[in-house]
C-alpha positions as CSV (number, residue, x, y, z in Angstrom):
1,X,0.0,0.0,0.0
2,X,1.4,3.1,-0.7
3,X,2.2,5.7,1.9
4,X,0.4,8.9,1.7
5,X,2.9,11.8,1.6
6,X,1.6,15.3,3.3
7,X,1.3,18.4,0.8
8,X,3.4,21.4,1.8
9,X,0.3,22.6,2.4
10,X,-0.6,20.0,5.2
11,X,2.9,20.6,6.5
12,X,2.6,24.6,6.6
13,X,-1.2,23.8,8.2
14,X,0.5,21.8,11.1
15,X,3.3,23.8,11.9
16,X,1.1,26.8,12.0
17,X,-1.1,24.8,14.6
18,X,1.8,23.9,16.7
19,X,3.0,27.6,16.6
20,X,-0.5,29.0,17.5
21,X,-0.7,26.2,20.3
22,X,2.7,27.2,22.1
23,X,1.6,31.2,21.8
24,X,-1.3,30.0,23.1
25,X,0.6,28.5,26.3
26,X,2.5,31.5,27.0
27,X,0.1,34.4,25.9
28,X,-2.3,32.0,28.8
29,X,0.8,31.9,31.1
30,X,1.7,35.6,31.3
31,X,-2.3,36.9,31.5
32,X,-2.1,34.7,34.4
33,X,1.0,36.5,36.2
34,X,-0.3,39.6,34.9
35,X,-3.4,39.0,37.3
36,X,-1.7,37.9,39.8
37,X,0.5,40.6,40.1
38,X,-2.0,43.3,39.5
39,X,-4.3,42.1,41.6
40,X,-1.6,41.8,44.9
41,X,-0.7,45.7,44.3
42,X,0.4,47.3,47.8
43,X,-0.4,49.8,49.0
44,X,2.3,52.3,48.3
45,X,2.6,56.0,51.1
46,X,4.2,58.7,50.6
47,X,4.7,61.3,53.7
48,X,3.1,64.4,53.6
49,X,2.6,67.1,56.3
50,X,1.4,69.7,54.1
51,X,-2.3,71.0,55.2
52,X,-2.9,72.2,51.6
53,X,-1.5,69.2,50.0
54,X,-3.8,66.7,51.9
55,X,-6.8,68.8,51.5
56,X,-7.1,69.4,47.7
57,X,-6.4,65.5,47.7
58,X,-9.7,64.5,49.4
59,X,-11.5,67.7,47.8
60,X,-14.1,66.6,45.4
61,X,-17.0,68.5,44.3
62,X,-19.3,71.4,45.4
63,X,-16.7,72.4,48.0
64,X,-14.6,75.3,48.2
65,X,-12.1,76.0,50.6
66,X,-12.0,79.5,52.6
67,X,-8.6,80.7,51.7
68,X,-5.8,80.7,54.3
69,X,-8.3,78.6,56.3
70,X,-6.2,75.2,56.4
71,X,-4.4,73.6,59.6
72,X,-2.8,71.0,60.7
73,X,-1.2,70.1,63.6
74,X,0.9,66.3,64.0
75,X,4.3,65.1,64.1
76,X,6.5,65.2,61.5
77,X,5.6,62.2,59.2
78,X,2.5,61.1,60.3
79,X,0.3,62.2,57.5
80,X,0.4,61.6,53.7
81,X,-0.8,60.6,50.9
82,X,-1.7,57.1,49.4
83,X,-2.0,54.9,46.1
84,X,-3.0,51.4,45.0
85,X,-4.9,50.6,48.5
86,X,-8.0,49.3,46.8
87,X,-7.1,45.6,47.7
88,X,-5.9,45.9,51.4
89,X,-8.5,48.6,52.3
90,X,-11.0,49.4,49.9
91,X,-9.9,52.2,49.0
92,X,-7.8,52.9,46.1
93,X,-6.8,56.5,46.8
94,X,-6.6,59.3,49.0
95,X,-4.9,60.5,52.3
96,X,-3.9,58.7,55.8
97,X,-3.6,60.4,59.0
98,X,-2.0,58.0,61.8
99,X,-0.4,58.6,65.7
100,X,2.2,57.0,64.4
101,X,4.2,57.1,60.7
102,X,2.1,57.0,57.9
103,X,4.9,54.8,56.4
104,X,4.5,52.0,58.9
105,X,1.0,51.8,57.3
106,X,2.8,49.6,54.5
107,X,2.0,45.7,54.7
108,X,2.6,42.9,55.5
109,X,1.5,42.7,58.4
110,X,4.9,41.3,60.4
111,X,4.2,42.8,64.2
112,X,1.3,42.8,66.6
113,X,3.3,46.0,67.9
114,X,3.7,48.7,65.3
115,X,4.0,51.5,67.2
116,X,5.9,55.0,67.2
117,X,5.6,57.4,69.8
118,X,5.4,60.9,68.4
119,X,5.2,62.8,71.7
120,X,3.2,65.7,70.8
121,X,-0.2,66.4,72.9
122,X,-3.6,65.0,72.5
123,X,-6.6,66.9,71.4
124,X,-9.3,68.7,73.8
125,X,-12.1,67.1,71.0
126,X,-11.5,63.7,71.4
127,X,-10.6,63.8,75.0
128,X,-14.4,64.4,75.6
129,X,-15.6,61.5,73.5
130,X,-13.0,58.6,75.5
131,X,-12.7,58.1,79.3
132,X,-9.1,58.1,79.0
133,X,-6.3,61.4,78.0
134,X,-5.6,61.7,74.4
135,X,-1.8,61.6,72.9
136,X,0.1,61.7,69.9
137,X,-2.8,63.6,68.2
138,X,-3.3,64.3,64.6
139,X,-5.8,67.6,63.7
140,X,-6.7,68.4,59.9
141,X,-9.0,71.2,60.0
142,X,-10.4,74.1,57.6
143,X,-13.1,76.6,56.8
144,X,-15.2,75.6,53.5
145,X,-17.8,77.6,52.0
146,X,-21.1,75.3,50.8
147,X,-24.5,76.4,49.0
148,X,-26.0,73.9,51.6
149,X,-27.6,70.7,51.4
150,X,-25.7,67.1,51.9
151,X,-22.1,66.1,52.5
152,X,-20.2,63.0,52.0
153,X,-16.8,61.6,52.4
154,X,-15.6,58.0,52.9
155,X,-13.1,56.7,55.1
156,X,-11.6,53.2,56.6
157,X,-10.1,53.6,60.6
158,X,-7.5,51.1,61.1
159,X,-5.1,50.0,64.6
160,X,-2.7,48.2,66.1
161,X,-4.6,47.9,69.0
162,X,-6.6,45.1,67.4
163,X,-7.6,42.7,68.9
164,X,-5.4,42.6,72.3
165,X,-7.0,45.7,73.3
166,X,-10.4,45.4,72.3
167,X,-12.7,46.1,75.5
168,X,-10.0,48.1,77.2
169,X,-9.0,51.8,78.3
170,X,-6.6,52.3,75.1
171,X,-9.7,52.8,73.4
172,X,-8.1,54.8,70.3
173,X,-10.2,57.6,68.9
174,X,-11.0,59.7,65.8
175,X,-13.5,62.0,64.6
176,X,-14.8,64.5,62.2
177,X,-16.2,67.7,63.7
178,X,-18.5,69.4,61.3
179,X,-19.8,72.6,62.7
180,X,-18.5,71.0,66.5
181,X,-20.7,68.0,65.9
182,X,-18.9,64.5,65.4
183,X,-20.0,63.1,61.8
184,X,-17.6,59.6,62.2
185,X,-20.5,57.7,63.7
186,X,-21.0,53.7,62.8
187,X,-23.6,53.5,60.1
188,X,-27.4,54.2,61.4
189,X,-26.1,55.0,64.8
190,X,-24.6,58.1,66.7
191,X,-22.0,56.2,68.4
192,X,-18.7,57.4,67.6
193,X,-16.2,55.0,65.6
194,X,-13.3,54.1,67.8
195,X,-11.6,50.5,68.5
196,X,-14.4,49.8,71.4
197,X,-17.3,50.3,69.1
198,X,-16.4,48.6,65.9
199,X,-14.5,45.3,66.3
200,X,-13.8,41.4,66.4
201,X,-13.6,40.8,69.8
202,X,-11.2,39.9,72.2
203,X,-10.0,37.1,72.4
204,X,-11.3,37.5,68.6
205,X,-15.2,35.8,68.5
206,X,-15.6,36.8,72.0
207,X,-17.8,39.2,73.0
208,X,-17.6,41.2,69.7
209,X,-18.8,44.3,69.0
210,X,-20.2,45.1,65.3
211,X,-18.0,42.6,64.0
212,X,-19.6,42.6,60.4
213,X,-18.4,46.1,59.9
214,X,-14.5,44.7,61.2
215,X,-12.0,43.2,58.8
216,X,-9.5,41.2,61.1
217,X,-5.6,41.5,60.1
218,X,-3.9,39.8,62.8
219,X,-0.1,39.0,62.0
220,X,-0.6,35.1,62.6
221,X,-2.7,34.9,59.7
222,X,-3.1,38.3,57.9
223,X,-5.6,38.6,55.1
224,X,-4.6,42.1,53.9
225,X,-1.7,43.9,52.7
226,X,-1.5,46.3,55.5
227,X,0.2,46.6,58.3
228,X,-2.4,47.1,61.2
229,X,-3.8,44.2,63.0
230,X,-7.7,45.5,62.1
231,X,-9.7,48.0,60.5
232,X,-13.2,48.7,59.6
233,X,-15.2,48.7,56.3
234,X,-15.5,51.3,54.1
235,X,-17.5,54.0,55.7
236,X,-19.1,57.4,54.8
237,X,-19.7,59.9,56.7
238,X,-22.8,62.3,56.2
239,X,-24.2,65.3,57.1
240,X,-27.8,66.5,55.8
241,X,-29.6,69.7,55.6
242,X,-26.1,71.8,55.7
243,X,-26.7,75.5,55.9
244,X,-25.9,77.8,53.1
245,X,-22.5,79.3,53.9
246,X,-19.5,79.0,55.9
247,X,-18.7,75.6,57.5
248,X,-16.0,74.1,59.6
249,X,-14.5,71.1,59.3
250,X,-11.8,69.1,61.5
251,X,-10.7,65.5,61.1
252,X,-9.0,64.5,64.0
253,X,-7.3,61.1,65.4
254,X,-4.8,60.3,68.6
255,X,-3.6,57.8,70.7
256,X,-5.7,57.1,74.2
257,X,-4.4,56.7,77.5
258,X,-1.2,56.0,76.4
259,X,1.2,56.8,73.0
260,X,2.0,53.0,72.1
261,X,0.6,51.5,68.9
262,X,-0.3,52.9,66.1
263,X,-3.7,54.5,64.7
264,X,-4.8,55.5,61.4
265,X,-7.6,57.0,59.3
266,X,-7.7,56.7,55.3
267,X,-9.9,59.0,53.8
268,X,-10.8,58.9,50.0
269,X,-9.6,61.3,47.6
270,X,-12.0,63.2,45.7
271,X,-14.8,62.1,48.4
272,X,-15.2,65.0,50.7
273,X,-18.3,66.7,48.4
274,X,-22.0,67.4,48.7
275,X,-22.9,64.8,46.0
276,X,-23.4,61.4,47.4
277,X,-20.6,58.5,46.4
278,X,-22.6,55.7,46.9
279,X,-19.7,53.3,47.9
280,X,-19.2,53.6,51.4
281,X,-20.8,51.6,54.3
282,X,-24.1,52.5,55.8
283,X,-24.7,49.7,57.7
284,X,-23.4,46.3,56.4
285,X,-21.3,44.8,53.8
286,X,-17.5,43.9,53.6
287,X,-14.4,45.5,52.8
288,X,-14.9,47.3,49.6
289,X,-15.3,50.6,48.5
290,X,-15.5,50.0,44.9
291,X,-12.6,51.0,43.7
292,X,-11.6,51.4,39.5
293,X,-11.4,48.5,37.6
294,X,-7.7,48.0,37.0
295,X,-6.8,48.6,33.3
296,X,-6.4,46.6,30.3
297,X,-2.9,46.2,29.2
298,X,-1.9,47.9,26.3
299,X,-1.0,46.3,22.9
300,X,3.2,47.1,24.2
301,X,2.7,45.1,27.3
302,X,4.5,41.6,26.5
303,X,0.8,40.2,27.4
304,X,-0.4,42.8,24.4
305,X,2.1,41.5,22.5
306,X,1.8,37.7,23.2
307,X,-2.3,38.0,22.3
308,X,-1.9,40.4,19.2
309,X,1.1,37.2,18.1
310,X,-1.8,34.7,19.0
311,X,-4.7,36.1,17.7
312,X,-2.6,37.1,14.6
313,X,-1.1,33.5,14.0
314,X,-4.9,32.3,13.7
315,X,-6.0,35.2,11.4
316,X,-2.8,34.3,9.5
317,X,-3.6,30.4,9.7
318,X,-7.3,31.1,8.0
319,X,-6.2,33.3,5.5
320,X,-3.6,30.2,3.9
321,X,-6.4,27.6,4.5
322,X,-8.3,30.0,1.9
């Protein structure tokens, strides 16, 4: 029987399937990395005690600032701004005030005990809202002018003091004073956020206190690129019915009762406005606040490249078959 001998066509058809197969295999391999490594994107801080600076970050729209209005009082790197902090937070932008180092902020989480003493006072504010003194405050504060109405901004409060020191007197505070009135309440409540009122328990599980608004961190087995121990969901704060006019606002956070371990707040950039965001927490749901979508890759990415080769060597493979 004679032995049928493939046409160069049949050759040029198989090669060009073996060639599209082993693009395939590697255009499949680097979209994988590619997701990996976009998706675990840290957090990355950069220190920043300017007043003005942090401001125009979380300034979004409807709100104008009274010139020569804007203070703030902390020590020296314990503010800044932030980037990429939509998968350890919730929150892909904006600005973190701490009674620490904003840089510590930066996970993984490798200590229970993250903690820098700043020695600088508390805050007569929060002193009234805790049983304990306040240290190692940090104050944000400035005069806006508003046509009235509603006002929003979203936030996440983190610590160190999770969980050892849940149910204790180092009951670490923050607020935002609108007008004198605290707005940083836990959704559909007036009770102020602070590590007593929003948390896992302690031990963890035990004797909890809105634990579906807490994200647990804990260095044994941490969940989140960050490096505090705990924080809260995505919340937003809310005023309604403002006043035509001049407003005051002052954001505020310290140690309590002592000036070990570290605090934070992260608020949102672009959020403080009097147009409703819609993707904070008012009253459930997990850690999230909807950050952007991360982008596709352009066609010069090697992953570009490897698809447009794939893609190509089957248009290329069709046209010969025809």
């Amino acid at each position: 029987m004679l032995k049928k001998v493939p046409t160069t066509s049949v050759i040029a058809d198989q090669r060009m399937k073996a060639v599209r197969k082993s693009i395939k295999m590697c255009a499949m391999t680097i979209l994988g990395l590619g997701i990996a490594t976009s998706s675990a994107q840290a957090i990355t801080i950069t220190p920043n005690d300017d007043g003005e600076d942090l401001v125009n970050s979380i300034l979004g729209e409807g709100i104008n600032v009274v010139p020569g209005s804007v203070n703030y009082t902390g020590a020296a790197g314990a503010s800044g701004t932030f980037v990429d902090g939509d998968s350890s937070i919730g929150i892909e932008t904006g600005i973190i005030m701490t009674s620490g180092q904003a840089a510590a902020a930066v996970g993984p989480n490798d200590s229970d005990q993250t903690s820098t003493p700043n020695g600088t006072a508390g805050d007569a504010d929060l002193d009234d809202l805790v049983t304990q003194g306040t240290n190692d405050a940090v104050v944000l504060e400035f005069d806006f002018e508003s046509e009235g109405g509603d006002l929003f901004f979203e936030y996440v409060f983190a610590s160190e003091e999770y969980n050892e020191f849940v149910n204790s007197s180092f009951n670490d505070v923050f607020a935002f004073f609108l007008d004198g009135e605290n707005i940083a309440l836990i959704p559909g409540t007036n009770t102020p956020v602070a590590i007593n009122n929003v948390n896992g328990g302690n031990p963890i599980g035990t004797n909890a206190t809105n634990p579906n608004l807490y994200n647990n961190n804990d260095p044994s087995d941490p969940q989140f690129d960050i490096e505090y121990d705990g924080f809260t969901d995505v919340f937003t704060a809310s005023a309604e019915g403002l006043d035509a006019g001049t407003h005051t606002i002052k954001l505020a956070l310290a140690d309590t009762a002592d000036s070990a371990l570290d605090s934070a707040v992260f608020i949102k950039g672009g959020s403080f406005t009097d147009e409703g965001n819609g993707g904070g927490d008012n009253g459930g749901g997990d850690n999230g606040g909807g950050g952007d979508p991360e982008p596709i890759p352009e066609p010069t990415s090697m992953f570009g490249l490897m698809a447009v080769a794939y893609f190509g060597a089957g248009s290329f493979m069709k046209r010969k078959k025809h």
